[in-house]
N, C-alpha and C positions, 0 to 999 in steps of 0.2 A: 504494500500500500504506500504512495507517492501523498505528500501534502503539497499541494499547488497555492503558493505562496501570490495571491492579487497586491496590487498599491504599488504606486510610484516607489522610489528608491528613498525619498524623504519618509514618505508616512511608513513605511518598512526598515526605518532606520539605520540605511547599507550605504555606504560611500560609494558614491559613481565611477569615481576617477583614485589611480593610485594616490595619486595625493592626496585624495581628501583621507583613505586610509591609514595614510601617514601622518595627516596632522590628527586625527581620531585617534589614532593608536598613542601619540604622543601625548595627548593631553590627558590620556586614561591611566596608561602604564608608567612609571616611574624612573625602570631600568629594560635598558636596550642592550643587545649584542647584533653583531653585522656576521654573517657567516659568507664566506663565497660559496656562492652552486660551481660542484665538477664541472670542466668539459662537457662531458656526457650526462648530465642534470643529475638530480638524488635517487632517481629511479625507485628501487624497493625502500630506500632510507627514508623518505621523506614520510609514506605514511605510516611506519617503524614510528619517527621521529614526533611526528603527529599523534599519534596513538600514547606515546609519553607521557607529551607535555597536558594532553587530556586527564591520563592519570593521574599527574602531579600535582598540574596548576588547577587542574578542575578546568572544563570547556570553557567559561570566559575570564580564564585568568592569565590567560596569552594571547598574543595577537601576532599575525609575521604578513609583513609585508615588503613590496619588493624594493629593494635597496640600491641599486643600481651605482655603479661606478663608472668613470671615463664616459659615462653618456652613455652607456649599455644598459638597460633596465632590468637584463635578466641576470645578469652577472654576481648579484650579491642577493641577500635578502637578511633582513631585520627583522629580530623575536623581538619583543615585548614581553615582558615580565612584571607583576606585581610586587616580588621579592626579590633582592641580590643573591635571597641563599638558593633560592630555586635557577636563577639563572647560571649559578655557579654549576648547581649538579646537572643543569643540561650540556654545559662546555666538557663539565668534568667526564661526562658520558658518551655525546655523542662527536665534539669536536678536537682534533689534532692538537688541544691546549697544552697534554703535558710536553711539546715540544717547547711552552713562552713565546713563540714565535708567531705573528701576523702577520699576513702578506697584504701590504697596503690596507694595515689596519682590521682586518675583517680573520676572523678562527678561517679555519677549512674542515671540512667534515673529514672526521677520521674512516679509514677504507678496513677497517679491521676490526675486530668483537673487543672491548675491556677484556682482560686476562681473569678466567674464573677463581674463584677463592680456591685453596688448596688447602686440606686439612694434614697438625701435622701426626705422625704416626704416635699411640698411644704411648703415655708411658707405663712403664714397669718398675714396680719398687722393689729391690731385690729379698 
């Protein structure tokens, strides 16, 4: 079952144009991150990455919109965050951060899984 959404964009309260998403998002949210999109876009990560920040932030407690650099508008995109501590565990999780390094400012999505916890072998009191 589809719910068919009637009304302009105003009385539906959805931004028409990126920018108005970005100044909406900007005056909601507190704390921003810039990620760059791969080459070859997020493909499976994005709604991985999506499914997240739903978990985390709760569905409107993040906003991402397109960030664009050099005049490209697909080239970056900007999360919105409520919290710095949630914005920290999505870098911490999903973006290339434990390198410190930005490329013109913006994380990069990490292309590999966090390293799983590893338990260590019991011990034995003699």
């Amino acid at each position: 079952m589809r719910a068919i959404l009637t009304g302009t964009n105003e009385e539906l309260k959805m931004p028409g144009s990126p920018r108005d998403m970005i100044v909406s998002a900007e005056r909601r949210f507190p704390v921003r991150i810039r990620i760059g999109v791969p080459s070859g876009g997020f493909g499976q990560r994005y709604a991985e990455m999506t499914a997240w920040l739903d978990e985390n932030c709760g569905a409107d407690g993040w906003a991402m919109t397109p960030s664009g650099m050099r005049g490209v508008l697909n080239d970056a995109v900007s999360i919105y965050f409520l919290d710095a501590t949630l914005a920290s565990a999505f870098v911490a999780r999903w973006c290339a951060g434990y390198k410190i390094e930005t490329s013109e400012g913006v994380f990069r999505v990490r292309t590999d899984e966090p390293a799983a916890r590893t338990t260590g072998r019991m011990h034995r009191t003699p």
